[in-house]
N, CA and C of each residue as an Amber inpcrd file, in Angstrom:
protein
   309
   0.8470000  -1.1860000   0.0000000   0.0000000   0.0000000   0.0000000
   0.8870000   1.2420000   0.0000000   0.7870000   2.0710000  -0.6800000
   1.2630000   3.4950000  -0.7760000   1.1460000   4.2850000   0.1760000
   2.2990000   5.1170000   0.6670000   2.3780000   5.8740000   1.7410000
   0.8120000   6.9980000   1.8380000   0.3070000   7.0620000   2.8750000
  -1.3790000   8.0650000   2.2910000  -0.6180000   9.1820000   2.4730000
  -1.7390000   9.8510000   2.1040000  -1.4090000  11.7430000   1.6070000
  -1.5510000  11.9080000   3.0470000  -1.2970000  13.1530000   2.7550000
  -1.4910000  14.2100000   4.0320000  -2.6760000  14.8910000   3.7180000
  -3.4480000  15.0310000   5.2580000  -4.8820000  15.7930000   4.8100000
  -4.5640000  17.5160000   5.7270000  -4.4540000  18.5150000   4.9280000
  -4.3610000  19.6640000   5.0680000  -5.4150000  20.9110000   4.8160000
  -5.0180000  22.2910000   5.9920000  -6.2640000  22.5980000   5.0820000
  -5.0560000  23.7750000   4.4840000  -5.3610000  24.4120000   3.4180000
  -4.7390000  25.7600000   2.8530000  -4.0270000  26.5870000   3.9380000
  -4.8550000  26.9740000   4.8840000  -4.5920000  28.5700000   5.2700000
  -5.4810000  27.8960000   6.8190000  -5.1800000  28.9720000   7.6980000
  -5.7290000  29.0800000   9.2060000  -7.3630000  29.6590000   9.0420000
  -7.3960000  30.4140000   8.4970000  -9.2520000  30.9630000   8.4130000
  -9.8540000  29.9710000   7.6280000  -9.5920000  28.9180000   6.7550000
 -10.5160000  27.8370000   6.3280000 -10.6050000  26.5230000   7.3920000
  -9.2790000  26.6490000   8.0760000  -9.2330000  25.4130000   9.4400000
 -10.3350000  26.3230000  10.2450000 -10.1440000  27.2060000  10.3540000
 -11.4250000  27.7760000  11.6770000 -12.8660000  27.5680000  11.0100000
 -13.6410000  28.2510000  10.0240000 -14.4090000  27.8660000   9.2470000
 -14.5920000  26.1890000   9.4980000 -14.1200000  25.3710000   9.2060000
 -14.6060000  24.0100000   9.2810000 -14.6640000  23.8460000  10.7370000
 -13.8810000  24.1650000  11.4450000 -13.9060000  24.0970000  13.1640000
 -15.1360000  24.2830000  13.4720000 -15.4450000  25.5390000  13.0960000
 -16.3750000  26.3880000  13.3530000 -18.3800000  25.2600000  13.5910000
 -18.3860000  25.4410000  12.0870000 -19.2100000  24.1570000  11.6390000
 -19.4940000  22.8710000  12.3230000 -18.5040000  22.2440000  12.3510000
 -18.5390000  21.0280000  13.1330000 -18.2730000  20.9470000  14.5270000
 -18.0300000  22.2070000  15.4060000 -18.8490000  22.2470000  16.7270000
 -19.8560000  22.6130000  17.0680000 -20.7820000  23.2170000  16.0860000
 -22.5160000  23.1050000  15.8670000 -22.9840000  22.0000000  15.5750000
 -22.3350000  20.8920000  15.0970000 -23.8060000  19.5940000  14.4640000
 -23.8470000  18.3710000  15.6830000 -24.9510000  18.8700000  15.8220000
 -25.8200000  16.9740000  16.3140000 -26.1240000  16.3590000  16.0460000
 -26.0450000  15.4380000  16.3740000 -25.2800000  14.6330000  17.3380000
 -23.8610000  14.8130000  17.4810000 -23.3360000  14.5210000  18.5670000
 -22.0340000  14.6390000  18.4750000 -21.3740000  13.5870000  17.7830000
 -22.0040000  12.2440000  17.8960000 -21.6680000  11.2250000  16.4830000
 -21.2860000  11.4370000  15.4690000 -22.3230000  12.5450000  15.0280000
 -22.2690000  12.9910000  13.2090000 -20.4870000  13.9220000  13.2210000
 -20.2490000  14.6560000  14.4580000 -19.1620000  15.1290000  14.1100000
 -17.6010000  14.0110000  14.6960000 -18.1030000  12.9630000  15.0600000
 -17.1860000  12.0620000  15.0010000 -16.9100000  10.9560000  13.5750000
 -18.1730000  11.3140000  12.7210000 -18.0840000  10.2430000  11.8480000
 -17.4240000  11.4140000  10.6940000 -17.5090000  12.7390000  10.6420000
 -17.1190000  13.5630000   9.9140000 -15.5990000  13.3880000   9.9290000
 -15.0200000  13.0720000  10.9460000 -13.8670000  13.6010000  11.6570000
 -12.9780000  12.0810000  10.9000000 -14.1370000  11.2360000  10.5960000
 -13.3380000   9.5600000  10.5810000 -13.1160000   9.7590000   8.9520000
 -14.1100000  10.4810000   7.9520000 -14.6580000  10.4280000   7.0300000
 -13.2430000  11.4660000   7.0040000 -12.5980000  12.2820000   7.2990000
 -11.9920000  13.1050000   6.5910000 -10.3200000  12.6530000   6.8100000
  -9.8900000  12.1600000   7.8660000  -8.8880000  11.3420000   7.9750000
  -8.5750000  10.0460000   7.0570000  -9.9300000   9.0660000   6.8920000
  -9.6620000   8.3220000   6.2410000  -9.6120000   8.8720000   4.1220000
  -9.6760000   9.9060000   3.9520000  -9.0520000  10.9440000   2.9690000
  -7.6170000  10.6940000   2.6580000  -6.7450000  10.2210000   3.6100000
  -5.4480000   9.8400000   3.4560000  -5.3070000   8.7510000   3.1550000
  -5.9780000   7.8380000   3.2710000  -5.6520000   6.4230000   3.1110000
  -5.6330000   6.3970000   1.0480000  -7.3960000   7.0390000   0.9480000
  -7.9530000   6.7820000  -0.0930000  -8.5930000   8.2840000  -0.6260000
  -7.6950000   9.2440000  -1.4710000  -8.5130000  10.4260000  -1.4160000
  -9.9090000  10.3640000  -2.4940000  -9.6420000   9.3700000  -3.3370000
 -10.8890000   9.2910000  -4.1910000 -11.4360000   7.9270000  -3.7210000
 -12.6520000   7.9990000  -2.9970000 -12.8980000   5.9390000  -2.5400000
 -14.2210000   5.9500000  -3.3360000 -13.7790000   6.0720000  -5.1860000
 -14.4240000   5.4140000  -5.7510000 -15.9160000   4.6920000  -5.5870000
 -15.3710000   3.5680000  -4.3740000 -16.3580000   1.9500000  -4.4180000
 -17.4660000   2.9500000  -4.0430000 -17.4450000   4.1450000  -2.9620000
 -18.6410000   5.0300000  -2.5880000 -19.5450000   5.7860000  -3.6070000
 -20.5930000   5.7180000  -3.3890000 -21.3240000   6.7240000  -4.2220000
 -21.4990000   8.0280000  -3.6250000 -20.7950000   8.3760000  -2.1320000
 -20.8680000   9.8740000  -1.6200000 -19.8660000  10.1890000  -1.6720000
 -19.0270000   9.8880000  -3.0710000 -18.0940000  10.8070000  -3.9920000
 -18.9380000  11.1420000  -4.8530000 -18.3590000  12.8180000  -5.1120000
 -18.6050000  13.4800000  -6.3560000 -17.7480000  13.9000000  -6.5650000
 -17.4220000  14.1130000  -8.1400000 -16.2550000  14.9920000  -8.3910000
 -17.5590000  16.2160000  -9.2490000 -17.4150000  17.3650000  -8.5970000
 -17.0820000  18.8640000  -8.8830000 -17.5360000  18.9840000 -10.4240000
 -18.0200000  18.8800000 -11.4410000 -18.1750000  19.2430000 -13.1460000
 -16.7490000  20.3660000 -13.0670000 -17.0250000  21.6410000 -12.5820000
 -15.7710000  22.3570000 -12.7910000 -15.1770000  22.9150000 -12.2320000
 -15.3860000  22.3140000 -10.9110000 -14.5120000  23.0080000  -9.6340000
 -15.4830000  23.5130000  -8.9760000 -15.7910000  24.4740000  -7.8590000
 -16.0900000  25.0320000  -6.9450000 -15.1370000  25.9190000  -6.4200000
 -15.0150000  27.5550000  -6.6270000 -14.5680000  28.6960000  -5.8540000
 -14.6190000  28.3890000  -4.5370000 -13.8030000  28.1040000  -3.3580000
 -14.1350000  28.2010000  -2.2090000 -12.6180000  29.0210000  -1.7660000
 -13.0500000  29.8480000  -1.2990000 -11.9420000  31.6870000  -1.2910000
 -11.6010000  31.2220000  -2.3900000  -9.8770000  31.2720000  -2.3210000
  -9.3350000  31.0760000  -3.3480000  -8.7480000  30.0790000  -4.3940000
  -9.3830000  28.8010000  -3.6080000  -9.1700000  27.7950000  -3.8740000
 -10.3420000  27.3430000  -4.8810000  -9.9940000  25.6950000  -5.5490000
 -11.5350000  25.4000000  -5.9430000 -11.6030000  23.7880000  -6.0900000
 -12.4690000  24.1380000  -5.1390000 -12.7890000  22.2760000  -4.5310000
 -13.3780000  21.3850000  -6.1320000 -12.7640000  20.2690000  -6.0140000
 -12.6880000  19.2270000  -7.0120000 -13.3610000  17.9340000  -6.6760000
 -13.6310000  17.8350000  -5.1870000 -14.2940000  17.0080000  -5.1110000
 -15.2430000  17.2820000  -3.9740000 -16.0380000  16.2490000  -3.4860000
 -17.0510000  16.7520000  -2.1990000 -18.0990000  15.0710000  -1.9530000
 -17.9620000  15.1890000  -0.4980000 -17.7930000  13.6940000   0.1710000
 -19.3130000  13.8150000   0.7450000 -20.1290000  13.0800000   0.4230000
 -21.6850000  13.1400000   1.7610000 -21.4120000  12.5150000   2.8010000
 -21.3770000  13.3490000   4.0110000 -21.5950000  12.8430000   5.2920000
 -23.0340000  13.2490000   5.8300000 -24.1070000  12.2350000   5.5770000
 -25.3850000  12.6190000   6.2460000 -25.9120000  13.9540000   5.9900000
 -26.2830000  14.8590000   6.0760000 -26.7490000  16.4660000   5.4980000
 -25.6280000  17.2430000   5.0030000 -24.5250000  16.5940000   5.7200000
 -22.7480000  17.6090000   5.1540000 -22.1470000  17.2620000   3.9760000
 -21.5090000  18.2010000   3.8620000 -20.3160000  18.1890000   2.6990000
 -19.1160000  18.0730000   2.9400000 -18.1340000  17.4090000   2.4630000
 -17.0340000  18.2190000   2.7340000 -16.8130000  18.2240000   1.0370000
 -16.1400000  19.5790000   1.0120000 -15.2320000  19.8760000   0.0510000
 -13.7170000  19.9800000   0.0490000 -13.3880000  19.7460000  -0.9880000
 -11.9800000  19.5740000  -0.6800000 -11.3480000  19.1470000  -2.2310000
 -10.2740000  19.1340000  -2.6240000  -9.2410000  18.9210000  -3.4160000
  -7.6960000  18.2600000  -3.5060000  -7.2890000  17.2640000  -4.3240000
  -6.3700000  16.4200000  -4.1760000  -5.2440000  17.1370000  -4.7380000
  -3.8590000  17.2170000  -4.1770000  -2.5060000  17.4090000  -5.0050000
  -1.8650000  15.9970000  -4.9760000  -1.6830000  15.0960000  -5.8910000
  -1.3670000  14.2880000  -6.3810000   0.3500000  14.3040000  -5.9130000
   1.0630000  15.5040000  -7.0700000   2.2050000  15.5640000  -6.6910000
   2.7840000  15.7760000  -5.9650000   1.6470000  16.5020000  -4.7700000
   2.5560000  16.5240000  -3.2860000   2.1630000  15.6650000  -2.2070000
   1.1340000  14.4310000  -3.0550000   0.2320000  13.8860000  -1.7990000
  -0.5080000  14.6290000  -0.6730000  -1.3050000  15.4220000  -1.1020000
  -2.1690000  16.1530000  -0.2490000  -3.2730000  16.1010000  -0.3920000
  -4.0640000  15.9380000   0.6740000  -5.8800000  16.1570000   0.2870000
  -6.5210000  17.0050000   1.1670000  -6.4060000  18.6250000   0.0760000
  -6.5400000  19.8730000   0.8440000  -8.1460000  19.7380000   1.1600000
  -8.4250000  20.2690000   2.6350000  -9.7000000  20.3700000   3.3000000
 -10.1750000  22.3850000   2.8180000 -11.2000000  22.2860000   2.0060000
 -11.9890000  23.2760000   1.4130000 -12.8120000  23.7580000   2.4370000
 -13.4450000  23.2110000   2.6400000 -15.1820000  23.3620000   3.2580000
 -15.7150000  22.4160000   4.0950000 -16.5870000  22.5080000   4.9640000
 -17.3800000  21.8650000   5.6910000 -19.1740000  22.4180000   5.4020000
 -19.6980000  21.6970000   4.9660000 -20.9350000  22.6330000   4.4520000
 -22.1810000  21.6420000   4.8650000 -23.0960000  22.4690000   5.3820000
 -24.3360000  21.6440000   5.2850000 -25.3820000  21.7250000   4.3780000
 -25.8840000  20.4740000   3.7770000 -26.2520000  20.7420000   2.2820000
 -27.5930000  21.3090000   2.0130000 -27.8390000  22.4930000   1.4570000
 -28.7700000  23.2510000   1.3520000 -28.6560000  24.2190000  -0.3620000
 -29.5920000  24.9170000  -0.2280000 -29.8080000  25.3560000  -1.6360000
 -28.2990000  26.5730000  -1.4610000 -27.2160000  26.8010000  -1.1100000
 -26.4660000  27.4580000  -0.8110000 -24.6970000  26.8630000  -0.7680000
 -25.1120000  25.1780000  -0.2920000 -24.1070000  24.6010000  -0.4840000
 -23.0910000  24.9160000  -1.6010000 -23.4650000  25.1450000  -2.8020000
 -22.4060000  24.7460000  -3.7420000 -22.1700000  26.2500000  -4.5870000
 -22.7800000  27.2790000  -4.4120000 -22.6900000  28.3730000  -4.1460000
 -21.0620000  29.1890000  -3.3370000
C-alpha cells in the first residue's frame, strides 16, 4: 500500500471555518463520523467503491481555492481537493447541504 497523503487545510481561516461548523452539528456522532470520514481521505482520497463521492463538473470557488471534489456525510459536505504531486488532500469546506451549499 502506498504511503497516504497528508490531509491539510490551505490557510488558518478555512481550518477555523470548518472548526467552526462542526462544533454546531448533532449529534455529536455525526461530528465524530465527519472527523473519521476526513482522515480516512489519506488512506484513499478518491474511494471510488462510494457513491458519496462526487467529483465537482468544474470546480467550486471556495476563497481562493476550488474544490474538485465533495464527500456526503449525512446532510454535510465536505469539500476539498487532491494534489497528487505533493500527496495532499486539501480540506476546502465543511458545508451543510442546502440550496447554498455549492454556491
Amino acid at each position: 500500500m502506498p504511503n497516504p497523503y497528508s490531509v491539510r487545510f490551505p490557510n488558518q481561516s478555512l481550518k477555523n471555518k470548518f472548526y467552526k461548523v462542526l462544533k454546531d452539528i448533532q449529534p455529536e456522532s455525526r461530528q465524530d463520523q465527519i472527523i473519521e470520514v476526513v482522515v480516512e481521505l489519506a488512506k484513499d482520497p478518491r474511494p471510488y467503491q462510494t457513491s458519496d463521492l462526487r467529483k465537482i463538473k468544474s470546480g467550486l470557488p471556495v476563497a481562493r481555492f476550488t474544490a474538485q471534489y465533495r464527500i456526503r456525510i449525512g446532510d454535510y459536505r465536505v469539500l476539498y481537493d487532491v494534489d497528487d504531486s505533493k500527496e495532499i488532500v486539501w480540506i476546502l469546506a465543511l458545508r451543510k447541504r442546502d440550496e447554498d451549499t455549492y454556491k
